[in-house]
C-alpha positions, 0 to 999 in steps of 0.5 A: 956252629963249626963247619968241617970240611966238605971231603971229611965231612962227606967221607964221615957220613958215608964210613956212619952210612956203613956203620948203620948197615951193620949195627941197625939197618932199616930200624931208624927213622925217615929224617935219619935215613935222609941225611945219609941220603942227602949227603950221598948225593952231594959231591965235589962240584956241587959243594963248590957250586954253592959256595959262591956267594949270598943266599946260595952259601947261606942255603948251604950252610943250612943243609950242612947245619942240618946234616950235622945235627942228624950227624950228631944224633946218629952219633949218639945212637951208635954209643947207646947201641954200643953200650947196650952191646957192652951191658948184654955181654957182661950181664948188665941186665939193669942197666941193658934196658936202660941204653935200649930205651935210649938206642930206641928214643933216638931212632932205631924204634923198628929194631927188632933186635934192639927190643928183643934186648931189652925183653931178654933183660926184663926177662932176667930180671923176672919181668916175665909179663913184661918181657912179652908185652916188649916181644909183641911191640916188634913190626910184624914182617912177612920175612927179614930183610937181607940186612937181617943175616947180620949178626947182633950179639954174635947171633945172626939177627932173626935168630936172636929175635927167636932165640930171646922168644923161646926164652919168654915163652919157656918162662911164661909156660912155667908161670902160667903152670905156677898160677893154676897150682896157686888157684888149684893147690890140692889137684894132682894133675895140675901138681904134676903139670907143674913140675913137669913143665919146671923140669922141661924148662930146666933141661932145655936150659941145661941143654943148650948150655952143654951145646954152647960149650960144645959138649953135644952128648951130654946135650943129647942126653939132657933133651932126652931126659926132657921127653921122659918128662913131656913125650910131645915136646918137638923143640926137644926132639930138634934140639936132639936132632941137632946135637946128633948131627954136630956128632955125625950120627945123621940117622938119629938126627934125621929120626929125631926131625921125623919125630918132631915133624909127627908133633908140629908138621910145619916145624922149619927148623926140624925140616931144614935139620933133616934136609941138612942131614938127609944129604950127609946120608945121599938122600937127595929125593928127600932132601929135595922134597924138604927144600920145596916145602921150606921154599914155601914156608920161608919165601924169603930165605935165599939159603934154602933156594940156594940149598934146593938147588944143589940139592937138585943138581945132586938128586940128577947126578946120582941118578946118572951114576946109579944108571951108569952102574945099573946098566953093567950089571945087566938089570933095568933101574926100578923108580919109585915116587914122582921125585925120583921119576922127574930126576930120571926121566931128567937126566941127559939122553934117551931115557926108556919106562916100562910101566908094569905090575908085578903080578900081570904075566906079560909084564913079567915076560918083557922083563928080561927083554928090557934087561938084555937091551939096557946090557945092549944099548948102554948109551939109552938109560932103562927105568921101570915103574910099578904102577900100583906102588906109584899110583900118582906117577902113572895118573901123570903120564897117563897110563891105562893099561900094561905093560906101556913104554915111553920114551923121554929125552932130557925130560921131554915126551918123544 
């Protein structure tokens, strides 16, 4: 058995360390896992501790001829994950399984994107059954691990993993399609069924080749020749959606998120799109609103807290600058909504609510008081609320009776 060096040996395990983070972290088994660790662990003085004599050197050059071994193994797995890299790029699809199977076999058995992989490849070799019996063999997780942000295949892992999903089940969709016009070959509806949902599944594949090359009107037209076939596909309306925000048309593209969120309410990507284009359009009261209920869905996702919170700071300084710019003009800002409410009453300083109806005679008399103070005291911010639109905000502040005032200060009751 040859034996390196400690400090080369040491330095090569720790460069493969880092190699595994990015190639396949958390996807190989515990014996793997330990060698890196152990080897991690040992340095300089220890190695020379133990090479004193006897059963001491002995025992070490037992854990050294074992960490070799593991060494070798995650040798092996690198090169299998490299060539299965190597055989997607160029369409290898015969030969992808292969080098999956094999990257699998030697360790990396809780790699998401590694059977992910191999289903893409059974799934270009029309093994569509197969292909999802491969999908539903991936470990089920409440949310990918921060090592997942990495990319695989030049795609971020957890996107790939969906990415290769919607393949499947596009071509399942048609297959099943297929089936029930063998079973029922004489059924009109079940004919159109079918050629309805082979012309979706055509589209969405012509679309998301025009959007990988870059040409994102054609894209948007090709999605939108989808929904004449199938009205109520959400995955069309999203993908339009985001061509028209690579276009910069953010009102189309929030229309279209709108439209695929009416379809399926819970769709994260339709709701991250119009929260993306909200706030290309200043909207930040909806754009908060859509980070909060992404935060719930996606309890794990750093990036939507991060955005929820620039989107927070955001909401709170345009509602400074809409108050600097209402007081000049003499009028008393009107709030609406309990987000636009906590943004206001929020803001740095005193902060002053009418409470008010529209039709009550003695809010309408107080009215242009409030006006003349916010022209008077313009280092007090005025708001006022109708409380019959904004029913939910006066049930929080208690209001009884009209016309009520409340005075705030960076947030806070007075």
């Amino acid at each position: 058995m040859a034996h390196w060096p400690f400090n080369s040996m040491k330095s090569a395990f720790q460069q493969l360390n880092n190699t595994n983070g990015e190639l396949h972290a958390g996807t190989c088994r515990k014996d793997y896992q330990l060698a890196m660790v152990v080897t991690s662990l040992l340095n300089q003085e220890q190695w020379n501790g133990r090479r004193a004599v006897g059963s001491k050197e002995e025992g070490s050059l037992l854990v050294f001829g074992r960490l070799e071994e593991h060494f070798q193994k995650l040798l092996s797995l690198e090169k299998h994950l490299n060539q299965c890299a190597d055989s997607q790029k160029i369409g290898d699809w015969k030969s992808a399984p292969r080098e999956c199977d094999a990257a699998i076999a030697g360790g990396a058995d809780f790699s998401p994107q590694l059977i992910s992989c191999r289903a893409e490849a059974l799934l270009k070799l029309h093994q569509i059954e197969d292909a999802d019996s491969c999908l539903s063999s991936i470990p089920k997780f409440e949310h990918y691990s921060p090592s997942c942000s990495t990319k695989f295949f030049g795609v971020i892992v957890e996107a790939y993993v969906l990415y290769v999903r919607a393949q499947v089940e596009m071509a399942l969709e048609v297959a099943v399609a297929e089936k029930a016009g063998l079973i029922d070959y004489n059924n009109v509806e079940v004919a159109k069924l079918l050629n309805n949902v082979k012309l979706v599944a055509r589209v969405r594949a012509r679309g998301n080749e025009l959007f990988s090359s870059g040409r994102f009107s054609k894209a948007c037209l090709a999605c939108g020749e989808g929904l004449k076939y199938d009205t109520s596909n959400s995955v069309l309306y999203c993908n339009r959606a985001v061509c028209w925000s690579k276009l910069g048309l953010w009102e189309k593209s929030v229309e279209d998120c709108n439209n695929a969120l009416k379809i399926q309410p819970n769709y994260t990507k339709a709701l991250l799109r119009r929260a993306v284009s909200n706030g290309k359009l200043g909207r930040w009261a909806e754009v908060v609103k859509d980070y909060e209920v992404l935060r719930k869905e996606l309890p794990g996702y750093i990036k939507v807290v991060e955005s929820l919170s620039q989107a927070q700071v955001a909401l709170s300084k345009s509602w400074e600058e809409e108050t600097y710019s209402v007081k000049f003009g003499g009028e008393v800002e009107e709030v609406s909504g309990v987000d636009q409410f906590k943004a206001a009453i929020s803001s740095l300083g005193v902060s002053v609510v009418h409470f008010k109806v529209a039709s009550n005679y003695q809010c309408e008399q107080v009215s242009p008081i409030m006006d003349k103070l916010c022209v008077q005291y313009q280092s007090i911010k005025f708001f006022k609320v109708d409380v019959e639109e904004n029913p939910t905000v006066a049930k929080a502040e208690s209001i009884k009776s009209v016309p009520t005032f409340k005075i705030y200060k960076n947030g806070d009751k007075i």
